[in-house]
C-alpha positions in Angstrom: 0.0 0.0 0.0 1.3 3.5 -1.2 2.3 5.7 1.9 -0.7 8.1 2.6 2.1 11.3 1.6 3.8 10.1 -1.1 3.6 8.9 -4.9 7.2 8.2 -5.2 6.8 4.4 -4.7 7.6 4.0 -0.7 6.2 1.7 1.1 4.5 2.4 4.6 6.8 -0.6 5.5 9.9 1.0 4.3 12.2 1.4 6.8 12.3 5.2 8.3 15.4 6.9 7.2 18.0 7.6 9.7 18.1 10.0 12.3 21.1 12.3 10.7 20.6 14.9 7.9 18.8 13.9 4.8 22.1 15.6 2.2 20.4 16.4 -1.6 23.1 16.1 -4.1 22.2 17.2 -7.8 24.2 14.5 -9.5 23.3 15.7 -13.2 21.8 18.3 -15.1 22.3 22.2 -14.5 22.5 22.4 -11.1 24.6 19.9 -10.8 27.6 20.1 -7.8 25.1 21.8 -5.8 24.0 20.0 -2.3 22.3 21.2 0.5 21.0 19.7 4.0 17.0 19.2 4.8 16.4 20.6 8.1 13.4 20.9 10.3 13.1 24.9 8.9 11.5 24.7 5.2 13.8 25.3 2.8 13.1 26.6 -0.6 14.4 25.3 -4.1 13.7 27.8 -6.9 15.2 30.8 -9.3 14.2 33.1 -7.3 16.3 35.3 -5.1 14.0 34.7 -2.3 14.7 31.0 -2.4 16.9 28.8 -0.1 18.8 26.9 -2.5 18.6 28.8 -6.0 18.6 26.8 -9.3 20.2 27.7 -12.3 18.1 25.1 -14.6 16.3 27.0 -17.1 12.9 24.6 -16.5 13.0 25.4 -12.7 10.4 27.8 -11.4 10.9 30.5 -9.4 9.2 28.8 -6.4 9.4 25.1 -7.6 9.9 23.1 -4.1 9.8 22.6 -0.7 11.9 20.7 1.6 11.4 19.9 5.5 12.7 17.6 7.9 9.4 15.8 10.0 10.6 14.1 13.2 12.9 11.3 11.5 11.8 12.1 7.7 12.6 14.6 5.2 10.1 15.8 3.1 9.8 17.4 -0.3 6.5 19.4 -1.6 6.3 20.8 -5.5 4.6 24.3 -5.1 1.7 25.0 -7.0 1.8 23.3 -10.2 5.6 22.7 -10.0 6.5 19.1 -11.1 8.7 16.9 -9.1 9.4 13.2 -9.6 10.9 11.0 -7.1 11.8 7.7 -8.7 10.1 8.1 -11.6 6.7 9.3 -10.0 4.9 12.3 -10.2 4.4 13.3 -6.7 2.0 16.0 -5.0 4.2 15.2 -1.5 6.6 12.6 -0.8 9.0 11.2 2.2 12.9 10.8 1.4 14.4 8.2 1.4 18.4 7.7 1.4 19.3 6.8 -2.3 16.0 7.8 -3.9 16.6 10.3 -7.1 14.6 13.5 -7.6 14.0 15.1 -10.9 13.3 19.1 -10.3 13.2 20.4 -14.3 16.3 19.2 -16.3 18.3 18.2 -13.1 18.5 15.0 -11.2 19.2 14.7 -7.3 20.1 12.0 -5.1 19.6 11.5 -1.5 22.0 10.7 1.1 22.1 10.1 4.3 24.4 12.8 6.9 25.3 10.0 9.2 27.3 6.8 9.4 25.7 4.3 11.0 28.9 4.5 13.4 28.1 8.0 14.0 28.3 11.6 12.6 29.8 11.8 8.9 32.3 14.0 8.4 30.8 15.8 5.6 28.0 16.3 8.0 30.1 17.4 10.7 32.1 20.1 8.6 28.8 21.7 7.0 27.5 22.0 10.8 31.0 24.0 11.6 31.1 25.9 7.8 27.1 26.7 8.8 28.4 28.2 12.3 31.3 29.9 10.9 29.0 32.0 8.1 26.6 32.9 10.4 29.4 34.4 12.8 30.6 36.4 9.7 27.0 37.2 8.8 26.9 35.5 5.4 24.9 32.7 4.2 25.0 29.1 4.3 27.4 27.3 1.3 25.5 25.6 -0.6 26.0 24.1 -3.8 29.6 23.8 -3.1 32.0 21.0 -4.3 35.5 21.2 -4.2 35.9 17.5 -7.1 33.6 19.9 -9.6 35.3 23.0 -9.0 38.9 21.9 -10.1 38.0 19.6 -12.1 39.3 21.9 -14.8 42.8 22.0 -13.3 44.7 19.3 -15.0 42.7 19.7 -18.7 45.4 20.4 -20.9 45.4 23.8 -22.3 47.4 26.0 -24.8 48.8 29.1 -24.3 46.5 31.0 -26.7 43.8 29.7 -24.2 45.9 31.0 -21.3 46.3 34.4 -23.3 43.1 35.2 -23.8 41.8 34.2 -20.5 43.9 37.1 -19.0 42.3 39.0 -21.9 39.4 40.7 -19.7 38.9 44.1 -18.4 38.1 46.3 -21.1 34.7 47.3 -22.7 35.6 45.2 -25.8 36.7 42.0 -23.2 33.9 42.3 -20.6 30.5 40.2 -20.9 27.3 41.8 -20.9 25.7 41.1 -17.5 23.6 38.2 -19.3 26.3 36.3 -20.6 27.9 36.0 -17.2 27.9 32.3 -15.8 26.7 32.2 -12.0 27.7 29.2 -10.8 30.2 28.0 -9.0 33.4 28.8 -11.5 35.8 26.4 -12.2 39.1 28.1 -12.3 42.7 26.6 -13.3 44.8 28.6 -14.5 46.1 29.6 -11.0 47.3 26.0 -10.7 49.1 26.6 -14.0 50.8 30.2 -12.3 51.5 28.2 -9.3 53.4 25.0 -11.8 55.0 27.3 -13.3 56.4 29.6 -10.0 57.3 26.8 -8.2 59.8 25.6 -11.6 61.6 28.8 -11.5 61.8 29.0 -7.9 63.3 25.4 -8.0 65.9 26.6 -10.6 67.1 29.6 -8.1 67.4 27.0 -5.5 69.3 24.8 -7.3 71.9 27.3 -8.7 72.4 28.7 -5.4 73.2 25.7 -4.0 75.5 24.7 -7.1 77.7 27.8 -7.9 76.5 29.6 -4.5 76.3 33.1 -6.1 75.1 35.9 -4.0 74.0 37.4 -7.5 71.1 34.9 -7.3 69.7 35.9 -4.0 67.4 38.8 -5.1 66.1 36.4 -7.6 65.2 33.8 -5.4 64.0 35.8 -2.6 61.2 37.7 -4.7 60.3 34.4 -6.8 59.2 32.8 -3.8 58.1 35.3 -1.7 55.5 35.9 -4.6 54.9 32.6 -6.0 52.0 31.1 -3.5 50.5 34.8 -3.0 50.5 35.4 -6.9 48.6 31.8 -7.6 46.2 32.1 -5.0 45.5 35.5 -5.9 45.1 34.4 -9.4 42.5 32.2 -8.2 40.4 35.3 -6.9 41.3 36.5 -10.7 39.1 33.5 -11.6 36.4 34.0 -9.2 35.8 37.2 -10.4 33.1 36.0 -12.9 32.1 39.6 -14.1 35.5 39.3 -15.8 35.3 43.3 -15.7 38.7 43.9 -14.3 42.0 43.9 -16.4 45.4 42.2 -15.4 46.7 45.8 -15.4 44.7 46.5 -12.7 45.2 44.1 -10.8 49.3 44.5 -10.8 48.6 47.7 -10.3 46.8 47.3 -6.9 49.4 44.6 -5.9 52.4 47.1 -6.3 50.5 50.1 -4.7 48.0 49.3 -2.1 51.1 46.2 -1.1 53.6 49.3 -0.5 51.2 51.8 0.9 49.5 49.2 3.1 52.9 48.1 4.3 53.9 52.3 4.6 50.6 52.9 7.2 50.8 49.7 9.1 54.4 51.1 10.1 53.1 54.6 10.6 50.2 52.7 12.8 52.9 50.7 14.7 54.4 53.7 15.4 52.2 56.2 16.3 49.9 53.6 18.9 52.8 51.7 20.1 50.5 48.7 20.6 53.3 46.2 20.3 54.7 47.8 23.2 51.6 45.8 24.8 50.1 43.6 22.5 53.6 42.2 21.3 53.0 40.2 17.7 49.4 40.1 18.4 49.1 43.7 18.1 49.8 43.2 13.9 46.3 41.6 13.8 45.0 45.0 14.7 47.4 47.4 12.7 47.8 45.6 9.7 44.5 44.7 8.7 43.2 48.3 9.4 46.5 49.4 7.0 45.4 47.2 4.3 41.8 47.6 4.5 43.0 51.5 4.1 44.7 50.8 1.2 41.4 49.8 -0.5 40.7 53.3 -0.9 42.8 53.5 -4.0 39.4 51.5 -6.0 37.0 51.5 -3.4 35.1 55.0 -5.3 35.3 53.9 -8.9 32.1 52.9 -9.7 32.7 50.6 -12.6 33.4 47.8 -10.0 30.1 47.6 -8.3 30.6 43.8 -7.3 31.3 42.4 -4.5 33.7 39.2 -6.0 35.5 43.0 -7.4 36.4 43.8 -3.9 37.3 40.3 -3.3 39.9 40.3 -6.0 40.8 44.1 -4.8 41.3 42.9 -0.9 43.5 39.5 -2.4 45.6 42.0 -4.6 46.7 44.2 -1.7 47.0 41.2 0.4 49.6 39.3 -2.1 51.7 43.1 -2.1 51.2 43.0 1.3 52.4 39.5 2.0 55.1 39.4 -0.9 56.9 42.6 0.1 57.0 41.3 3.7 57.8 37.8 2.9 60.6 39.1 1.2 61.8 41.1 4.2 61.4 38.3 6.3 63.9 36.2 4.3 66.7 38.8 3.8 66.5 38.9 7.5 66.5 35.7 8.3 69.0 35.3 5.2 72.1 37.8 6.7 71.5 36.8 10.3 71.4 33.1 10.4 72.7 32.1 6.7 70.8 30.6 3.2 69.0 27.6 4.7 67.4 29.4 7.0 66.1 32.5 4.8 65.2 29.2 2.4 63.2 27.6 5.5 61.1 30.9 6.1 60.5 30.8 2.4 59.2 28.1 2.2 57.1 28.1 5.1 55.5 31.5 4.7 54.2 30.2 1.2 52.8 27.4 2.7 51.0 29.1 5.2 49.8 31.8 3.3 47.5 29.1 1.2 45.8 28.6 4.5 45.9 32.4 5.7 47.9 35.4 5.8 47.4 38.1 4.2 45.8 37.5 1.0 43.1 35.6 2.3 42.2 37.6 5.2 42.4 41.0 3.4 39.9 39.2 -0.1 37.6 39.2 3.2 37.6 42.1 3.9 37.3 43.4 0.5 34.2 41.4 -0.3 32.6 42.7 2.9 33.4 46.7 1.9 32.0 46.0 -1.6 28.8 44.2 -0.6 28.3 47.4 1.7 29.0 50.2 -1.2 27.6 48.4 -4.2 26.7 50.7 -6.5 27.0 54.0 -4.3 29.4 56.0 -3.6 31.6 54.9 -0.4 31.3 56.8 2.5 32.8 56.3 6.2 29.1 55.1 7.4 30.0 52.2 5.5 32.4 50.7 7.7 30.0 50.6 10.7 27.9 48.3 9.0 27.6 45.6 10.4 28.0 43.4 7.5 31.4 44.8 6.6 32.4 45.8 10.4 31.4 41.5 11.3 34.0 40.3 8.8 36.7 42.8 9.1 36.7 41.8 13.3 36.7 38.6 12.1 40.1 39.4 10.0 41.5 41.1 12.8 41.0 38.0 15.0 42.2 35.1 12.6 45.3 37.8 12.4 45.6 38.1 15.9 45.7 34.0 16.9 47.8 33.4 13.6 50.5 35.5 16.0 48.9 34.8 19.4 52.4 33.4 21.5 51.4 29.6 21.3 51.3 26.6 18.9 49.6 23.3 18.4 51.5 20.1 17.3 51.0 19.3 13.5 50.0 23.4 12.4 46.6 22.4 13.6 46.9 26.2 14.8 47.0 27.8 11.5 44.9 24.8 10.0 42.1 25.7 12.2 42.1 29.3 11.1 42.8 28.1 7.3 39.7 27.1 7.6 37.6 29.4 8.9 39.4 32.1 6.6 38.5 29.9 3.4 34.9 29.1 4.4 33.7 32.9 5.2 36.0 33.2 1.4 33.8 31.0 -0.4 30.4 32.3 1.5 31.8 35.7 0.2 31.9 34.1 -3.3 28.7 32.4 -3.1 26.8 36.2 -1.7 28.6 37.9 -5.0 27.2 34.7 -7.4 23.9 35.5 -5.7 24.1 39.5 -6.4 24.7 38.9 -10.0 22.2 36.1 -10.8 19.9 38.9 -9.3 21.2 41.5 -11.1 20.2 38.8 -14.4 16.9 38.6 -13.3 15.8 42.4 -12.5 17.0 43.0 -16.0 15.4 40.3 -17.7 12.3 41.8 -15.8 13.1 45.2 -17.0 13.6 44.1 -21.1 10.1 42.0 -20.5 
């Protein structure tokens, strides 16, 4: 006998699912990468801006379905005269099971279950922590988020006419009209190509200074790899930047500037609060991300970049400066007072690090956050006390602060920790931007119809 909710062929014997998350997981079709958990709160699947989890098939309506956890079961509801199958079946309401397919328009979702029968998943367990660290930052939810599909571009081999023109962006010739512009989650790849490439010349320093032992080669070695991680990852927030509105000339530009005039005020701010005095290495949390978020001024009033993935890549470029000019100073330091493997040692583990935080990452952050505030208005000072900016730019300050806080944990599990949290509020960041410009799509569509 059919259960009394459902036409999706369930049985009223069926066994109840399990008592963790019911995870939907679009395995084909336009939407597919995204996932999102069914909770007790309804959640909303549609094109809409209002919805939950927003679709980018073109057959999806802009309210098409419902989801809801019930006690131990997840439902799903079409709204209004939406059409949902589950297993083949037209349904009107139907309970989820683990390893049932949905079909909502052209795209196909599976159902999985959030737990082990051991215990808590860790998929499960890291969307719980990625859900508490957005709402901290006061940004939404990932969803839709796959690490597999997003590089799966990486190792695709490409020429460098391909390369070329993909740095070809920027001007009004290069940049897509606002329709054209794909709002998923990107796919980028040629950072991992920047980064290949760094990482052979930076070898090929290391090995002639170890061969002939040539001071000559110093210089050389020092700036290749203070710059080559912060260069690749910020080439990744090139990628992100889907609007494909700002030009590589730009973007040096803001490297070598707001990286030198950031560094410039941090030392001014060092000097004239003496917080160190007090606050010891700690105290760069708070002067150094006030100095870089400074040096955002240079772009933060021309209105051409409206978007907030533009501030992101603006915040990553003065970040790599930033981090590259002091990476640099670090390792001539560390170079004349205790000799070449040791400025080779701080090298290499700055570049490491800076993958998982640093200056780039936390200063894209803060970016983002000033360029969902201003939008498309002139910036003013008011802007700062919003809370949506002010939230993540605390949040900066804080990651900064542990990163130099006087204690470690065995294993980096220190700056892994933060890595993390840096790179989720990142990518929650991205996500908001996505979101701004599929709306952006839709009020003009509404406007041409």
């Amino acid at each position: 006998m059919a259960h009394p909710d459902s036409q999706s062929g369930a049985s009223a014997s069926d066994p109840p699912p399990s008592q963790g998350t019911i995870l939907l997981i679009c395995i084909a079709g336009p939407d597919r990468g995204k996932r999102f958990a069914i909770r007790t709160q309804p959640l909303l699947l549609g094109q809409s801006s209002q919805c939950d989890v927003l679709s980018d098939d073109p057959e999806v309506s802009a309210r098409h379905a419902r989801f809801w956890a019930d006690g131990l079961h997840a439902r799903c509801q079409p709204i209004e005269t939406a059409v949902v199958f589950v297993d083949g079946h037209r349904i009107q309401e139907a309970l989820l099971l683990p390893q049932q397919q949905i079909r909502i328009g052209r795209s196909t979702w599976q159902c999985g279950d959030g737990r082990a029968q051991t215990g808590m998943r860790f998929d499960g367990w890291l969307d719980d922590l990625s859900g508490r660290i957005s709402s901290v930052a006061g940004v939404e939810r990932i969803e839709g988020f796959s690490a597999r599909d997003m590089f799966s571009e990486v190792f695709r081999s490409r020429t460098d006419e391909e390369v070329e023109e993909y740095f070809t962006v920027g001007t009004p010739a290069t940049t897509p009209p606002l329709s054209q512009v794909e709002t998923n989650w990107p796919k980028p790849w040629v950072f991992f190509k920047t980064f290949t490439l760094s990482v052979m010349v930076y070898l090929a320093f290391v090995f002639a200074m170890k061969e002939f032992n040539n001071p000559k080669l110093i210089p050389g070695l020092i700036m290749t790899g203070a710059f080559l991680i912060p260069v690749s990852v910020l080439i990744f927030f090139f990628e992100m930047n889907v609007v494909r509105n700002v030009s590589l000339y730009q973007v040096v530009k803001l490297v070598l500037l707001g990286g030198v005039i950031s560094l410039v005020l941090s030392l001014f701010l060092f000097k004239w609060t003496d917080l160190s005095s007090w606050l010891g290495a700690m105290s760069a949390g708070i002067v150094e991300e006030i100095g870089k978020a400074a040096a955002l001024l240079l772009v933060v009033n021309n209105l051409k970049y409206r978007w907030t993935l533009n501030g992101l890549l603006f915040g990553a470029a003065v970040g790599t400066g930033f981090s590259a000019f002091e990476s640099a100073g670090y390792a001539l330091l560390s170079g004349l007072s205790y000799g070449q493997e040791a400025m080779l040692d701080i090298i290499t583990l700055r570049g490491l690090l800076s993958m998982l935080g640093l200056h780039v990452i936390w200063t894209s952050m803060v970016g983002a956050a000033l360029w969902r505030v201003r939008g498309a208005k002139s910036f003013s000072l008011e802007m700062v006390r919003e809370p949506r900016f002010m939230r993540v730019f605390l949040l900066a300050v804080g990651l900064h602060m542990i990163w130099n806080a006087p204690f470690t944990l065995p294993f980096y599990l220190k700056y892994l920790a933060l890595g993390f949290v840096a790179w989720v509020v990142n990518l929650g960041l991205i996500q908001v931007g996505l979101k701004e410009i599929r709306e952006a799509q839709q009020q003009e569509r509404a406007a041409r119809a």
